[in-house]
C-alpha positions as CSV (number, residue, x, y, z in Angstrom):
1,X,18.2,17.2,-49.5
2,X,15.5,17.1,-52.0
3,X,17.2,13.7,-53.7
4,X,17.0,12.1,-50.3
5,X,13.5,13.1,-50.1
6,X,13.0,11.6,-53.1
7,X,14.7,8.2,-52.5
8,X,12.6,8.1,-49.1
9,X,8.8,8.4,-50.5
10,X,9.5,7.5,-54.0
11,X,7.6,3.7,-55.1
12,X,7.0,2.7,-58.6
13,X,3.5,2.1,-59.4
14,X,3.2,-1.4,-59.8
15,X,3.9,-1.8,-55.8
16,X,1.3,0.3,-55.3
17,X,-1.3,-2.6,-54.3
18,X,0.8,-2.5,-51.0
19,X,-0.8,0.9,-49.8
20,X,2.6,1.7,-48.1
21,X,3.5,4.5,-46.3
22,X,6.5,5.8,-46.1
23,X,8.4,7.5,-43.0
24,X,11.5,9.6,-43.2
25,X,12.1,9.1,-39.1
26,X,13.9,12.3,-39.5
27,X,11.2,13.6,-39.3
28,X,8.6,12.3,-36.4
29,X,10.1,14.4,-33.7
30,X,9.4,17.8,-35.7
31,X,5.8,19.5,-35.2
32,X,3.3,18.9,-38.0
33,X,3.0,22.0,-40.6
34,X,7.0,22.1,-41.2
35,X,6.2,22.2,-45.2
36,X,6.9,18.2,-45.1
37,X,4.0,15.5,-45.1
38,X,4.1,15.3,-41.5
39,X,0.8,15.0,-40.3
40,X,-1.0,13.5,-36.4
41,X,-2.9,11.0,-37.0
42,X,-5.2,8.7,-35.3
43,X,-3.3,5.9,-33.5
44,X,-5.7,3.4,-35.3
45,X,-4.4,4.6,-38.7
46,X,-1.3,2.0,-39.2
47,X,-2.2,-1.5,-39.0
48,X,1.6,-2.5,-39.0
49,X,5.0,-1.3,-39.5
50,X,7.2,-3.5,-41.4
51,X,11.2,-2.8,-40.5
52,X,13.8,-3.8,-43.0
53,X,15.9,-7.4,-42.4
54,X,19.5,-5.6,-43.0
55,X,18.7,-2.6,-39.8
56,X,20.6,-2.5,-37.4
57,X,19.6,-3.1,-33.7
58,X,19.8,0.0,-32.4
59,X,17.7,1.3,-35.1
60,X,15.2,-1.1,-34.2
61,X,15.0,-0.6,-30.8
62,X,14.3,3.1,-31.7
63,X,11.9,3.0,-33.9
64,X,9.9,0.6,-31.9
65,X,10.1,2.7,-28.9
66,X,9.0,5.8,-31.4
67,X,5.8,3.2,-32.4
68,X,5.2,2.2,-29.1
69,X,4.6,5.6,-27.8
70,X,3.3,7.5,-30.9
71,X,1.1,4.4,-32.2
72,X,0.2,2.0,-29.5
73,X,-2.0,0.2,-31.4
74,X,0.4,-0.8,-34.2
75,X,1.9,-4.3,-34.6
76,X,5.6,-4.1,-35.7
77,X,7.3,-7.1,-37.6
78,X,10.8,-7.6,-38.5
79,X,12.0,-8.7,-41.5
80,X,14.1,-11.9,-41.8
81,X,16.1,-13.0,-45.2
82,X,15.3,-16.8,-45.9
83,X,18.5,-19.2,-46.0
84,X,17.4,-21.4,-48.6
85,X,15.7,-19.5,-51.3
86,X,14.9,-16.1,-52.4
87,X,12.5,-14.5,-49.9
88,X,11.7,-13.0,-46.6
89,X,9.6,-13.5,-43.6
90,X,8.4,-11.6,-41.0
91,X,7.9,-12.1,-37.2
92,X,6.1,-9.4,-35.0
93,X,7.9,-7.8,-32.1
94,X,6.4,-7.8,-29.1
């Protein structure tokens, strides 16, 4: 468990310009004070939530519906692998 842990909130310094955060969604359904970082937060907090290109729908649907109701304010954009070169985009969900 504490390897997963890990794996989830673990970023190398030199991506740390991106001021992520990082959600185990595990998680978001337990009350705060558990003994992991789960904290409430002010709904104005997160600007945006990025989701991954490779997730699968259902996935998506969830965690927008999570977003939608825990962090109204938040824009959500999904990630999109480029066909030509080696890059992504991003387009917000609605």
């Amino acid at each position: 468990m504490q390897l997963c842990l890990n794996i989830a909130f673990a970023k190398h310094l030199d991506w740390g310009y991106e001021k992520e955060w990082r959600v185990h969604y595990q998680f978001l359904e337990q009350p705060a004070g558990d003994g992991y970082s789960v904290y409430t937060e002010d709904s104005r907090v997160f600007e945006a939530v990025y989701l991954g290109c490779r997730m699968e729908e259902r996935e998506v649907a969830t965690i927008v519906e999570l977003i939608r109701r825990h962090l109204p304010a938040t824009k959500i954009f999904l990630g999109h692998k480029s066909t030509v070169r080696f890059a992504l985009s991003f387009t917000e969900i609605d």
